[in-house]
PDB file with SEQRES, HELIX, SHEET and CRYST1 records, atoms N, CA, C and O in Angstrom:
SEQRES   1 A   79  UNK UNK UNK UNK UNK UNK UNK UNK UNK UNK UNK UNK UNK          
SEQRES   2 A   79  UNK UNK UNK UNK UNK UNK UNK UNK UNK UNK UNK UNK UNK          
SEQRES   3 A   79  UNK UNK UNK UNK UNK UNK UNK UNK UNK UNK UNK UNK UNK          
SEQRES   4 A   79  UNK UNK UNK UNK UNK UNK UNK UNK UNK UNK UNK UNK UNK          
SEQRES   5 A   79  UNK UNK UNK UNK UNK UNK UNK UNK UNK UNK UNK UNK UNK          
SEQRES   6 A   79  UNK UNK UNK UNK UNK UNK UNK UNK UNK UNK UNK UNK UNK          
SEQRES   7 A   79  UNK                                                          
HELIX    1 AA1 UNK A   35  UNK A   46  1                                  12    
HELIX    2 AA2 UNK A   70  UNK A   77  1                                   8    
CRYST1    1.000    1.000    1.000  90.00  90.00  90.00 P 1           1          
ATOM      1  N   UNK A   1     134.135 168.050 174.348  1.00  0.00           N  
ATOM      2  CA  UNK A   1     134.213 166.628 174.141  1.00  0.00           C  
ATOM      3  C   UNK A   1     135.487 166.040 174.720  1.00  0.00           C  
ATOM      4  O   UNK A   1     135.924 164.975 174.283  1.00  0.00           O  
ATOM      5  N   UNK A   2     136.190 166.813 175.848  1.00  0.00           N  
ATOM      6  CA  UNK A   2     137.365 166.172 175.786  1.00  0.00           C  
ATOM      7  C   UNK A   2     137.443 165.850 177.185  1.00  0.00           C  
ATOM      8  O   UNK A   2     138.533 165.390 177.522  1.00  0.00           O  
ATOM      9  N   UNK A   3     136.372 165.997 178.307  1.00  0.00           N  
ATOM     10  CA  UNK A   3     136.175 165.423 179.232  1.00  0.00           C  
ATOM     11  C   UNK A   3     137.070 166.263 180.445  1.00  0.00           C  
ATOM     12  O   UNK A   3     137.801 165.885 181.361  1.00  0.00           O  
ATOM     13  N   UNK A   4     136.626 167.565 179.967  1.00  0.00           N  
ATOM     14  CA  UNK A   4     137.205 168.941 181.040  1.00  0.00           C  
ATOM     15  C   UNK A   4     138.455 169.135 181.138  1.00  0.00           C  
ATOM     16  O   UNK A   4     139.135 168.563 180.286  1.00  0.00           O  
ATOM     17  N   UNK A   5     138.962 169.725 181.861  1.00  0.00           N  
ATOM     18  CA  UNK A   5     140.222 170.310 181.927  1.00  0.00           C  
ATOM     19  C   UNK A   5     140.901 169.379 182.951  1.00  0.00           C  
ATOM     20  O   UNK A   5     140.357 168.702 183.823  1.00  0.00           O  
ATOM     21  N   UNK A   6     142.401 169.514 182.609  1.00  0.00           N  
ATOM     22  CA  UNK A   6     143.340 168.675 183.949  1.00  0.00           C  
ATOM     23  C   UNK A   6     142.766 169.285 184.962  1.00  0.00           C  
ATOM     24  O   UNK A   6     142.265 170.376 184.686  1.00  0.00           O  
ATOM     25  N   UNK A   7     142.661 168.837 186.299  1.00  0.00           N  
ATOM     26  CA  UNK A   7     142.418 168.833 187.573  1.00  0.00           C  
ATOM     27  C   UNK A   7     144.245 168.810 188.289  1.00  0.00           C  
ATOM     28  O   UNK A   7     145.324 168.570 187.748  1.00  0.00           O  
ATOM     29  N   UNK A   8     143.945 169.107 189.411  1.00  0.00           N  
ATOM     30  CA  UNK A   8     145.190 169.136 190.278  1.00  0.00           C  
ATOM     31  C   UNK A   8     145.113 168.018 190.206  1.00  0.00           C  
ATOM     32  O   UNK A   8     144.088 167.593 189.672  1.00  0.00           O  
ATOM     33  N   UNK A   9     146.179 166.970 190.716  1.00  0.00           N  
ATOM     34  CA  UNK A   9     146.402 165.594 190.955  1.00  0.00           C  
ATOM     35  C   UNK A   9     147.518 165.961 192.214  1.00  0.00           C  
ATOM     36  O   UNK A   9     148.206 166.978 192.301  1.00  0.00           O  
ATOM     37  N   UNK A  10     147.470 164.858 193.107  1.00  0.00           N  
ATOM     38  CA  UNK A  10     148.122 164.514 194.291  1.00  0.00           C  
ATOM     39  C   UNK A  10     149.954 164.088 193.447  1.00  0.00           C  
ATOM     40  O   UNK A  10     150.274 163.163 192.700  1.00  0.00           O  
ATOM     41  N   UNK A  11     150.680 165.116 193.957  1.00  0.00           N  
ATOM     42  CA  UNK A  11     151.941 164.952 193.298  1.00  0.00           C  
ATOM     43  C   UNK A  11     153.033 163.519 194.293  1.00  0.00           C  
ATOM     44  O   UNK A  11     154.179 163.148 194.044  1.00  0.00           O  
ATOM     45  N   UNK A  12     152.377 163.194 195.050  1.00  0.00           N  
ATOM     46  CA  UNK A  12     152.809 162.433 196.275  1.00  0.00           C  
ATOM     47  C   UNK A  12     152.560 160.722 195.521  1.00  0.00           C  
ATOM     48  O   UNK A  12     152.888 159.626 195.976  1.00  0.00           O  
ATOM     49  N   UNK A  13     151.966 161.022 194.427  1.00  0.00           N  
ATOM     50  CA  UNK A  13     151.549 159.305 194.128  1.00  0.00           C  
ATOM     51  C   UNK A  13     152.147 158.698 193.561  1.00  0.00           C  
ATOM     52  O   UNK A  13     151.925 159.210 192.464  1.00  0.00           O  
ATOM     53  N   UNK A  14     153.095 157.599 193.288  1.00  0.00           N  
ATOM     54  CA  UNK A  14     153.506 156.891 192.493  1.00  0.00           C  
ATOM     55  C   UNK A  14     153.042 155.894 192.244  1.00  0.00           C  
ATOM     56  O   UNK A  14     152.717 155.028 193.056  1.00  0.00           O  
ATOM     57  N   UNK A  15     152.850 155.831 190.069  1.00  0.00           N  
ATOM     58  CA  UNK A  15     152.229 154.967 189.483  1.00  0.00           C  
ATOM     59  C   UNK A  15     153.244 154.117 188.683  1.00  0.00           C  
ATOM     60  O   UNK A  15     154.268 154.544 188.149  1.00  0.00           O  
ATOM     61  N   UNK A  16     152.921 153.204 188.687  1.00  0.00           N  
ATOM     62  CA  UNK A  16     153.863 152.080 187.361  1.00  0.00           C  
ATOM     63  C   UNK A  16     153.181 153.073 186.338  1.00  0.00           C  
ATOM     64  O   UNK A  16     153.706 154.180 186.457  1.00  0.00           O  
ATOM     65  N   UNK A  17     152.495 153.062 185.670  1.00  0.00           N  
ATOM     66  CA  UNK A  17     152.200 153.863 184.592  1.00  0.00           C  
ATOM     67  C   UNK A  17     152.229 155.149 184.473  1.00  0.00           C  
ATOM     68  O   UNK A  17     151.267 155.688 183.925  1.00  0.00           O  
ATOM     69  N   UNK A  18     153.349 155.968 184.961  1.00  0.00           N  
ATOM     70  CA  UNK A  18     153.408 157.256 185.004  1.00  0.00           C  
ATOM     71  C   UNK A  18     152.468 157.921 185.445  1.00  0.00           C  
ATOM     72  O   UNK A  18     152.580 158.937 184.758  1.00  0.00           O  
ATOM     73  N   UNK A  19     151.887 158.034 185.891  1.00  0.00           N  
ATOM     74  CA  UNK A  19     150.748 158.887 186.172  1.00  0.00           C  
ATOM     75  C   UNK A  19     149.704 159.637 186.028  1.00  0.00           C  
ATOM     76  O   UNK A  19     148.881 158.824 185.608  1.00  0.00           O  
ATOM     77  N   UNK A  20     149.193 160.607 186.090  1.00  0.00           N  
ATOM     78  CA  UNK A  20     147.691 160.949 185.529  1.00  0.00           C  
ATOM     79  C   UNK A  20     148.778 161.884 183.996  1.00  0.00           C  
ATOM     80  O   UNK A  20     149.954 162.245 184.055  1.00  0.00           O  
ATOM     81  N   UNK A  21     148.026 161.985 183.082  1.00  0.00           N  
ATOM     82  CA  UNK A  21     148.005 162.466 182.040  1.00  0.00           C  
ATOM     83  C   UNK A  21     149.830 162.642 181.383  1.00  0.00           C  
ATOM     84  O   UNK A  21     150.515 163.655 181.244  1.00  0.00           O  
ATOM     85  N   UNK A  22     150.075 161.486 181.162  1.00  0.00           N  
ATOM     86  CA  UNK A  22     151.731 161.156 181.192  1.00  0.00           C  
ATOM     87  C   UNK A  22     151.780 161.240 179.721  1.00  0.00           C  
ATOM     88  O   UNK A  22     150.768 161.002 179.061  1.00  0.00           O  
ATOM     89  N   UNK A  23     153.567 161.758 178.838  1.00  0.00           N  
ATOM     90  CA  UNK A  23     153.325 161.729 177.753  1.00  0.00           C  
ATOM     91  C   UNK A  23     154.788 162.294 177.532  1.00  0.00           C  
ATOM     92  O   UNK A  23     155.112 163.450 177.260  1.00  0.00           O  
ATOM     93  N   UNK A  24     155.888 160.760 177.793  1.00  0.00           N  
ATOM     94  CA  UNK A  24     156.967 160.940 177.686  1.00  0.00           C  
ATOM     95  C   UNK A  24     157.584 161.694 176.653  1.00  0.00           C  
ATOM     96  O   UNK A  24     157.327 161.128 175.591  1.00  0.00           O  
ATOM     97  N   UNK A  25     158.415 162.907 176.428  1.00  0.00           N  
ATOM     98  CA  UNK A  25     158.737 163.259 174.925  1.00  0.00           C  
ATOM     99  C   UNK A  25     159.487 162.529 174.310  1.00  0.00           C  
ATOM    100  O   UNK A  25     159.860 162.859 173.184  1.00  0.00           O  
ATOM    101  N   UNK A  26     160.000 161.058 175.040  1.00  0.00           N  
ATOM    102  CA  UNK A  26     160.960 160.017 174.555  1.00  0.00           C  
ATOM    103  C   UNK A  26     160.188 159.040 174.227  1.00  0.00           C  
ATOM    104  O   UNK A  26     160.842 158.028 174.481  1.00  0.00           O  
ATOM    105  N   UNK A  27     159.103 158.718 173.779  1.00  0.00           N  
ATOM    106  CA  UNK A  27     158.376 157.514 173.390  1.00  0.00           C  
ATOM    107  C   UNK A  27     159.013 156.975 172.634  1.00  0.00           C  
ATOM    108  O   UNK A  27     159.828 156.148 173.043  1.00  0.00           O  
ATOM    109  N   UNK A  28     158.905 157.194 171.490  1.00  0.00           N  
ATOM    110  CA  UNK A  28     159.332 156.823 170.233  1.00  0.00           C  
ATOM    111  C   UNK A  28     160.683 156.526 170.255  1.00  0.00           C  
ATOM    112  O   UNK A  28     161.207 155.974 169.287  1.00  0.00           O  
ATOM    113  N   UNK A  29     161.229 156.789 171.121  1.00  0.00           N  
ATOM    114  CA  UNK A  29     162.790 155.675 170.803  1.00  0.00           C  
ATOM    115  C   UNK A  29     162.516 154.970 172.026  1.00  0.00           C  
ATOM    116  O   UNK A  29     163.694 154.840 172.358  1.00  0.00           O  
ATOM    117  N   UNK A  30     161.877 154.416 172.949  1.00  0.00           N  
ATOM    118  CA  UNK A  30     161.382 153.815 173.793  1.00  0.00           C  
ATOM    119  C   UNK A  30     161.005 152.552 173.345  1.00  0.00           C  
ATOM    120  O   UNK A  30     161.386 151.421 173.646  1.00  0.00           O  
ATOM    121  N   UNK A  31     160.247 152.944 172.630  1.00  0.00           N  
ATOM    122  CA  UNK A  31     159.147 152.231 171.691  1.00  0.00           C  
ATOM    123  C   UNK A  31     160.074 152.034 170.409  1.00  0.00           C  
ATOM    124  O   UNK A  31     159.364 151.696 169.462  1.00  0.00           O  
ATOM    125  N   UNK A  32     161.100 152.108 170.140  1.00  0.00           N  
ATOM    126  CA  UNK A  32     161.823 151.406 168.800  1.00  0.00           C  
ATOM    127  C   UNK A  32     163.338 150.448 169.356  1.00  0.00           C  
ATOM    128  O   UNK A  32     164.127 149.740 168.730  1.00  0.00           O  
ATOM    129  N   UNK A  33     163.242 150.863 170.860  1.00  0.00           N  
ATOM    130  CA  UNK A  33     164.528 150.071 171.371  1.00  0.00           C  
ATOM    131  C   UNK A  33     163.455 148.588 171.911  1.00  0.00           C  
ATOM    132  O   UNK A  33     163.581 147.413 171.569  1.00  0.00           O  
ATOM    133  N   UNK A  34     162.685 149.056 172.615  1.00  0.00           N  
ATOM    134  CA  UNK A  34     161.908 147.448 172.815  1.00  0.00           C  
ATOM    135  C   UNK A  34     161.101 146.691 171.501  1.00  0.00           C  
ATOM    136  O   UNK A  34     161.213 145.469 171.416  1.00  0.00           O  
ATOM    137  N   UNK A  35     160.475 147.258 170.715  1.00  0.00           N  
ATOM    138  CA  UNK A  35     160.672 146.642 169.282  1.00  0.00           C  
ATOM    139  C   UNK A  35     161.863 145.697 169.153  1.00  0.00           C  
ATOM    140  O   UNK A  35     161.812 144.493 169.403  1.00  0.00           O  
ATOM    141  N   UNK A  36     162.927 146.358 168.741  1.00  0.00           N  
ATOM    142  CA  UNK A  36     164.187 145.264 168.251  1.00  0.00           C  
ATOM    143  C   UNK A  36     164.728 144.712 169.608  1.00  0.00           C  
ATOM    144  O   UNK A  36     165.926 144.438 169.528  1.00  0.00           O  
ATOM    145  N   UNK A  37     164.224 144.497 170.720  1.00  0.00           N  
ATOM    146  CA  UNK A  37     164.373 143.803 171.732  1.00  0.00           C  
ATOM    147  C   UNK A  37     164.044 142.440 171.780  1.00  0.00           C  
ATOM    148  O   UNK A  37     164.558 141.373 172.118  1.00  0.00           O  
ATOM    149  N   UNK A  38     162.433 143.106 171.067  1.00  0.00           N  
ATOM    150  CA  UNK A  38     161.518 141.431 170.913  1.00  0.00           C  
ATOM    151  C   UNK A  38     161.939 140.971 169.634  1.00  0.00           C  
ATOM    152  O   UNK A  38     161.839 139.794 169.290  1.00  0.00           O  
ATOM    153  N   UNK A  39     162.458 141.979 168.844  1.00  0.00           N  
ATOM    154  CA  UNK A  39     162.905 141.098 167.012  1.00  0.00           C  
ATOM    155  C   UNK A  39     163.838 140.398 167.466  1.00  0.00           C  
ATOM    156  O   UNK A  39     164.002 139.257 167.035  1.00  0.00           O  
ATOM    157  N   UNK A  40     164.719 140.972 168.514  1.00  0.00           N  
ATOM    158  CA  UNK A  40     166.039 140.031 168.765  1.00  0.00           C  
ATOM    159  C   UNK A  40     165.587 138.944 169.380  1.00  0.00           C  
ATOM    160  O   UNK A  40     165.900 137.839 168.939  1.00  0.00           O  
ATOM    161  N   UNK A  41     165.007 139.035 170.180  1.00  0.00           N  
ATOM    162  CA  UNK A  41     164.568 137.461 171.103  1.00  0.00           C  
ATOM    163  C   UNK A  41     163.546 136.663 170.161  1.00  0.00           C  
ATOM    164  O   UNK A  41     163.370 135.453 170.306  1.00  0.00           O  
ATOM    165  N   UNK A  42     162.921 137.380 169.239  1.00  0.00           N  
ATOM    166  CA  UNK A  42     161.991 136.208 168.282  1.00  0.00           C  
ATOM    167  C   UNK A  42     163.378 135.905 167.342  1.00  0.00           C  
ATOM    168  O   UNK A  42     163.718 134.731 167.199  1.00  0.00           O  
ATOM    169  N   UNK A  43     163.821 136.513 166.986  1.00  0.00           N  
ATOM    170  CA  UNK A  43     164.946 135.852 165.806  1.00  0.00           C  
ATOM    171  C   UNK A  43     165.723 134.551 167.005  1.00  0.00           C  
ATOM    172  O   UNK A  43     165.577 133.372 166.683  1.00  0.00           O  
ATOM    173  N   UNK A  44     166.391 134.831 168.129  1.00  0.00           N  
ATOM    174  CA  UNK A  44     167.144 133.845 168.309  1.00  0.00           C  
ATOM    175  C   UNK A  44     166.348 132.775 169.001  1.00  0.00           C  
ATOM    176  O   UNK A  44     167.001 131.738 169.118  1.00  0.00           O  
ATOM    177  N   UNK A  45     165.281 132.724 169.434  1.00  0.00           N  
ATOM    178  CA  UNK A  45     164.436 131.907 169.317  1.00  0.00           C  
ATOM    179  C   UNK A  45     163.302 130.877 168.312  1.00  0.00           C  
ATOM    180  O   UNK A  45     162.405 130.161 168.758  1.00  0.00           O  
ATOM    181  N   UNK A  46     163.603 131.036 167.164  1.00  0.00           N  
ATOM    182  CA  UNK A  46     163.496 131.079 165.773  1.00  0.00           C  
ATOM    183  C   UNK A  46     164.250 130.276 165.864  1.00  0.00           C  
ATOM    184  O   UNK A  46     164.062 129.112 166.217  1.00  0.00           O  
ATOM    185  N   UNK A  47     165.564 130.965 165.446  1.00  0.00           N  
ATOM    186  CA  UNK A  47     167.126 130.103 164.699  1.00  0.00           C  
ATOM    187  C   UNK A  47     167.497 128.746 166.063  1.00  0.00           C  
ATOM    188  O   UNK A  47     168.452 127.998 165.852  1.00  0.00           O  
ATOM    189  N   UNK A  48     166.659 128.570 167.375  1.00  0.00           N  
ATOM    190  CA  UNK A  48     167.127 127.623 168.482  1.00  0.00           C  
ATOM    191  C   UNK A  48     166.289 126.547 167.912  1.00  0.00           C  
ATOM    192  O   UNK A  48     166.498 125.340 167.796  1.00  0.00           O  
ATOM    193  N   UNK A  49     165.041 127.478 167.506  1.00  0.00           N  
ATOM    194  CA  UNK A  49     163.916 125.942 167.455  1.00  0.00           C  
ATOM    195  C   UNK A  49     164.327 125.373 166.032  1.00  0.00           C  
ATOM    196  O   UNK A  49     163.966 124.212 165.840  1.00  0.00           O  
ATOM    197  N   UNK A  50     164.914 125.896 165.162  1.00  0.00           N  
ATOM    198  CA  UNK A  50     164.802 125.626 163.673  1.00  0.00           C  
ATOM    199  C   UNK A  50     165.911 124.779 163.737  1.00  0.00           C  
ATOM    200  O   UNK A  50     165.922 123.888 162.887  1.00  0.00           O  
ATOM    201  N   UNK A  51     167.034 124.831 164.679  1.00  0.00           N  
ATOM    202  CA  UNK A  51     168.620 124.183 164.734  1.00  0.00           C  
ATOM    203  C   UNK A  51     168.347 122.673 165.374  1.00  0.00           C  
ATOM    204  O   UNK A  51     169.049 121.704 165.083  1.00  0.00           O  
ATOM    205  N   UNK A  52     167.058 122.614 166.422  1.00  0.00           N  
ATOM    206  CA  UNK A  52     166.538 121.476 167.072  1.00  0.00           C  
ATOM    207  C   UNK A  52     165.287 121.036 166.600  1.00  0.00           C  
ATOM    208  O   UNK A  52     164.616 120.546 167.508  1.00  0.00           O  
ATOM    209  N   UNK A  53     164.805 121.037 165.635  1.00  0.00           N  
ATOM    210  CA  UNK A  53     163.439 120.548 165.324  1.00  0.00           C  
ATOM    211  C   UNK A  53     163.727 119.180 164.124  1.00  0.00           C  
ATOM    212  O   UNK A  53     164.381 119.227 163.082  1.00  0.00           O  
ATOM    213  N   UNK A  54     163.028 118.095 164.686  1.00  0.00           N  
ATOM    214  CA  UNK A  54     163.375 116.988 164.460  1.00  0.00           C  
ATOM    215  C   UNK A  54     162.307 116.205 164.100  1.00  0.00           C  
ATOM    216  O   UNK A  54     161.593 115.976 165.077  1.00  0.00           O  
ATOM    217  N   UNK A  55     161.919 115.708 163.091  1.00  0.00           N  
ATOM    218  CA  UNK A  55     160.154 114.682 163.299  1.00  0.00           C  
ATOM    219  C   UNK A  55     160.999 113.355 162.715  1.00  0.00           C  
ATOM    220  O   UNK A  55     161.762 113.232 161.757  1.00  0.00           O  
ATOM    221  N   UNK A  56     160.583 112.558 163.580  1.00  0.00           N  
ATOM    222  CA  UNK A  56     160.563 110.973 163.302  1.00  0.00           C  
ATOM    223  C   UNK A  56     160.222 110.324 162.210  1.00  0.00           C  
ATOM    224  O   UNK A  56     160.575 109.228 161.776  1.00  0.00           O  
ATOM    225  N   UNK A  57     159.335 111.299 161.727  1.00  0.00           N  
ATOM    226  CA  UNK A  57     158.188 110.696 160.148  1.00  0.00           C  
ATOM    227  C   UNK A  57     158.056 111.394 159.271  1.00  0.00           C  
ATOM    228  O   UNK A  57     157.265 112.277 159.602  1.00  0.00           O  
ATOM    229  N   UNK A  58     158.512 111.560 157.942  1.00  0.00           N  
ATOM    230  CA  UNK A  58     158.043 112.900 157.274  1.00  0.00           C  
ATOM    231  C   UNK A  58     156.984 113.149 157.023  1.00  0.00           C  
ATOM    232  O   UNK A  58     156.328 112.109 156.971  1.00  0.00           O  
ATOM    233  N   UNK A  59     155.971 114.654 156.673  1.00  0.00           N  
ATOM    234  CA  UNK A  59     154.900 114.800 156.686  1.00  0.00           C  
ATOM    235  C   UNK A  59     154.816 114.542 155.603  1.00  0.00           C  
ATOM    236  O   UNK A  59     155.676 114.572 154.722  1.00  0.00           O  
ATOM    237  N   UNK A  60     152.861 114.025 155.537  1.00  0.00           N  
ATOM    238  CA  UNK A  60     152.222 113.543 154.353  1.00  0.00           C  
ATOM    239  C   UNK A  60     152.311 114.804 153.239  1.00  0.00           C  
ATOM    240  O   UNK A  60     152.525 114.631 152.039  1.00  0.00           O  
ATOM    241  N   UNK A  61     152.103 116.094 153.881  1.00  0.00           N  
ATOM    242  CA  UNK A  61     152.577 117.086 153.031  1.00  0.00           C  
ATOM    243  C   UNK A  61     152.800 118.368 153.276  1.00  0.00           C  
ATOM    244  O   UNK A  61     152.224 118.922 154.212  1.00  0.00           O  
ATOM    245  N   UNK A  62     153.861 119.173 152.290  1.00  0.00           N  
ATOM    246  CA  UNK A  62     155.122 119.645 152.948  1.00  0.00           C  
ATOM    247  C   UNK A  62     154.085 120.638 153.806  1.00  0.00           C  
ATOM    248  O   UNK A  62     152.872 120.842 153.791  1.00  0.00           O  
ATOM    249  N   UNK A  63     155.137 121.102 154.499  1.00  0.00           N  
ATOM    250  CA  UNK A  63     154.846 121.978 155.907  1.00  0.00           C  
ATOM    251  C   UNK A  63     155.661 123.335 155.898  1.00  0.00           C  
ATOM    252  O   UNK A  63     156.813 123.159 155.503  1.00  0.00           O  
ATOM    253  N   UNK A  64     155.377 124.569 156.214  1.00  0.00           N  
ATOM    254  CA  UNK A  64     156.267 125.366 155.905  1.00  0.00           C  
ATOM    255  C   UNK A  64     157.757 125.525 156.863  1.00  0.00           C  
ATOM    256  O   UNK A  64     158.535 126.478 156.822  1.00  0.00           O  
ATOM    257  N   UNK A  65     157.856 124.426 157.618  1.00  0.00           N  
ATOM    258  CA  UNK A  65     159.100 124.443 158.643  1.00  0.00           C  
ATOM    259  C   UNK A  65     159.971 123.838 157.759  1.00  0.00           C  
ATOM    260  O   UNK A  65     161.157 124.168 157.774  1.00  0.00           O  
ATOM    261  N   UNK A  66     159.598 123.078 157.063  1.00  0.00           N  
ATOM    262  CA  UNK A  66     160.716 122.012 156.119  1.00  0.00           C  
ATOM    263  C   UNK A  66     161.295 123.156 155.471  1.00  0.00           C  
ATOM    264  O   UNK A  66     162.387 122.860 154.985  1.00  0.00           O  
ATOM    265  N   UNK A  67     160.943 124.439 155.271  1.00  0.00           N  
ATOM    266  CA  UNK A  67     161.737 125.125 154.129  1.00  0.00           C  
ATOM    267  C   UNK A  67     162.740 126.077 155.339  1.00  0.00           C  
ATOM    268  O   UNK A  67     162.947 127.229 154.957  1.00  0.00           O  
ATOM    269  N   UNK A  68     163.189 125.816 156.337  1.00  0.00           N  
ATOM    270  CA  UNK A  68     164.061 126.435 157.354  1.00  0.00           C  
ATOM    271  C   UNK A  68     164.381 125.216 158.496  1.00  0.00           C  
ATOM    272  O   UNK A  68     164.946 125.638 159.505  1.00  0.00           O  
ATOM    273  N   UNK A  69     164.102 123.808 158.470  1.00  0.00           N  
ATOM    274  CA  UNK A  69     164.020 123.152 159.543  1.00  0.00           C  
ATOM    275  C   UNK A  69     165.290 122.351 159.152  1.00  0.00           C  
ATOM    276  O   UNK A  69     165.249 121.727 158.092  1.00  0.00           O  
ATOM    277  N   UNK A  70     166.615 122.303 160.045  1.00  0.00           N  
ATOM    278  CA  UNK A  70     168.083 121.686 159.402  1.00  0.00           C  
ATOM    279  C   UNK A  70     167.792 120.530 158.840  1.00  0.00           C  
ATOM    280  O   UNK A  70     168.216 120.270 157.714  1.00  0.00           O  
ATOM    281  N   UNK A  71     167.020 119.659 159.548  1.00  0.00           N  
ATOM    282  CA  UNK A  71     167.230 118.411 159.036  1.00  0.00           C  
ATOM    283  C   UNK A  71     166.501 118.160 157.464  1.00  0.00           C  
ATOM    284  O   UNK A  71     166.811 117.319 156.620  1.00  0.00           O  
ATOM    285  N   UNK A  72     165.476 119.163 157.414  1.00  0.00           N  
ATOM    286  CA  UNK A  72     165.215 119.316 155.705  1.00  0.00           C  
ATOM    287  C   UNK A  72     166.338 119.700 154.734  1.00  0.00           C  
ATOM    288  O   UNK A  72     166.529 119.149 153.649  1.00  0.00           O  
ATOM    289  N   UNK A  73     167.141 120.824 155.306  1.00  0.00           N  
ATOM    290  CA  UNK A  73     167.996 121.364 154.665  1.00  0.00           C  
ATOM    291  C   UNK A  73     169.211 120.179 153.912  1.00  0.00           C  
ATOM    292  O   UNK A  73     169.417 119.842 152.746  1.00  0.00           O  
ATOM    293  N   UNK A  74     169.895 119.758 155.357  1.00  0.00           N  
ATOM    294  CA  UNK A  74     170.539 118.591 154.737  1.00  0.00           C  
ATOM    295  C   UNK A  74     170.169 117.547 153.655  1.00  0.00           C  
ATOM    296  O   UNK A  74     170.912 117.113 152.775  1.00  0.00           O  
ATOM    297  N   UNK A  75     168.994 117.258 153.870  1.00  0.00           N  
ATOM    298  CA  UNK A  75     168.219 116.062 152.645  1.00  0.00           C  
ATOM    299  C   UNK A  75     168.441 116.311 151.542  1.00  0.00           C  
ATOM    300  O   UNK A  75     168.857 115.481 150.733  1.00  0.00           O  
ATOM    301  N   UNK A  76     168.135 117.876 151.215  1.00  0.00           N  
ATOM    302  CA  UNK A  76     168.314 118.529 149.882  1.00  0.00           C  
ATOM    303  C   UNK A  76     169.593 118.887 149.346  1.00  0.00           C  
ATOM    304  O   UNK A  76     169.945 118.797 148.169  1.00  0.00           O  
ATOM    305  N   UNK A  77     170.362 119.372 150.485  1.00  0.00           N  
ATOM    306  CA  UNK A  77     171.790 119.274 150.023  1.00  0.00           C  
ATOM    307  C   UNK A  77     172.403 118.096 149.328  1.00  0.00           C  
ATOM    308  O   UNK A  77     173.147 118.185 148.352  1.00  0.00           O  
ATOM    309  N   UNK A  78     171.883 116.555 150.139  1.00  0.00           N  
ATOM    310  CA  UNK A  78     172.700 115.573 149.661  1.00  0.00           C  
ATOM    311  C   UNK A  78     171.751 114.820 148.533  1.00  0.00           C  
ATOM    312  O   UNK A  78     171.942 113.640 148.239  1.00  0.00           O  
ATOM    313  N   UNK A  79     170.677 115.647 147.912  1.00  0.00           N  
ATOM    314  CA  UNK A  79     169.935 114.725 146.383  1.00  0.00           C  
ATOM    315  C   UNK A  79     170.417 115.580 145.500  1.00  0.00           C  
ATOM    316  O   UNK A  79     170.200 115.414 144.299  1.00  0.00           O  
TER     317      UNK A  79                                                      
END                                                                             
């Protein structure tokens, strides 16, 4: 069931995806450094939009940005 044995492969080929039957023994910290790559770029992209997010009108009802969005924050500070 496992769809035969490796075959020779042409050692001359280069793939973006490593190549026929690839299986870095470094995955896993590969795969935990680009993880907190993207946590880092969603967090400071997060904290950019949350520092600039601004509505003209308040909503008819609450929204879950008001509970991280500055200009909510301040309102509550000063009642």
């Amino acid at each position: 069931m496992g769809g035969g044995a490796r075959y020779p492969y042409p050692k001359h080929v280069w793939t973006p995806s490593g190549g026929w039957w690839t299986r870095p023994s470094n995955w896993k910290s590969n795969t935990a450094i680009v993880g907190l790559g993207i946590a880092a770029i969603t967090y400071v992209t997060w904290k950019y939009s949350a520092a600039r997010e601004h509505r003209l009108s308040d909503p008819i009802k609450p929204i879950p940005s008001q509970l991280w969005a500055k200009q909510y924050q301040d309102r509550q500070s000063q009642s």
